[in-house]
C-alpha positions as CSV (number, residue, x, y, z in Angstrom):
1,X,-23.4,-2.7,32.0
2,X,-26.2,0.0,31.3
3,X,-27.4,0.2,27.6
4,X,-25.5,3.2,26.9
5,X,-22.6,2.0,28.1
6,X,-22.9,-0.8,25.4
7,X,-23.6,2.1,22.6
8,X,-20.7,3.6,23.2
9,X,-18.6,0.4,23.2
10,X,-20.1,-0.4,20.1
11,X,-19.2,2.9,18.6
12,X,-15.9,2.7,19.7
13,X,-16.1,-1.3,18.3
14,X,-17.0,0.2,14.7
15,X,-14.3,3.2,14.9
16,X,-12.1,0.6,15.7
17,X,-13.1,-1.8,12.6
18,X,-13.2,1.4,10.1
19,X,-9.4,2.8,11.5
20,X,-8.4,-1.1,11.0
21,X,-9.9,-1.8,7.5
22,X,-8.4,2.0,6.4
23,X,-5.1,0.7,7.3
24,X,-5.5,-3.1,5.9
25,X,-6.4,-0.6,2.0
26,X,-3.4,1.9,2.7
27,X,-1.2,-0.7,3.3
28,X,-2.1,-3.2,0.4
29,X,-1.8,0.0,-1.7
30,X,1.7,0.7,-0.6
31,X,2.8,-2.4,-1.6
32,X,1.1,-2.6,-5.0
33,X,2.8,0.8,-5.2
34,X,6.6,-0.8,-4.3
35,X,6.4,-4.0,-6.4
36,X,4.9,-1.3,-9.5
37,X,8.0,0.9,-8.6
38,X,10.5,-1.9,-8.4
39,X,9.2,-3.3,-12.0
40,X,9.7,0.2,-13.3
41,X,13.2,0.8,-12.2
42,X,14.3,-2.7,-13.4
43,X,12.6,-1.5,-17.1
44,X,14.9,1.7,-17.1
45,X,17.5,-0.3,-16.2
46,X,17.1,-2.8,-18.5
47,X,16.7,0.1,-21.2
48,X,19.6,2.0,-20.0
49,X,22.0,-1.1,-20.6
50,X,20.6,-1.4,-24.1
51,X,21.4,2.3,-24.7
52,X,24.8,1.8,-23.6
53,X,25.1,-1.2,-25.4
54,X,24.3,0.6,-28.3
55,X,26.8,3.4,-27.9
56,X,29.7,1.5,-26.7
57,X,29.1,-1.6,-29.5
């Protein structure tokens, strides 16, 4: 293998690492994102029952 052939796996090596990591971020953000959203929609739940609660009692 001829030095430049070695550069350019390397670069390819650290593309590859980058694209990796970027996903590894956008996907730990997506689920800090769903478990947020799930906690949310059990809140306006929770406070719609009390509402109703209200009105009907």
């Amino acid at each position: 293998m001829t030095s430049e052939e070695r550069y350019v796996a390397a670069a390819y090596l650290v593309i590859f690492a980058v694209v990796l990591a970027y996903v590894v971020i956008v996907a730990l953000k997506l689920q800090r994102l769903e478990r947020e959203l799930a906690e949310l929609a059990e809140l306006a739940r929770d406070r719609q029952e009390e509402r109703e609660a209200v009105t009907v009692g």
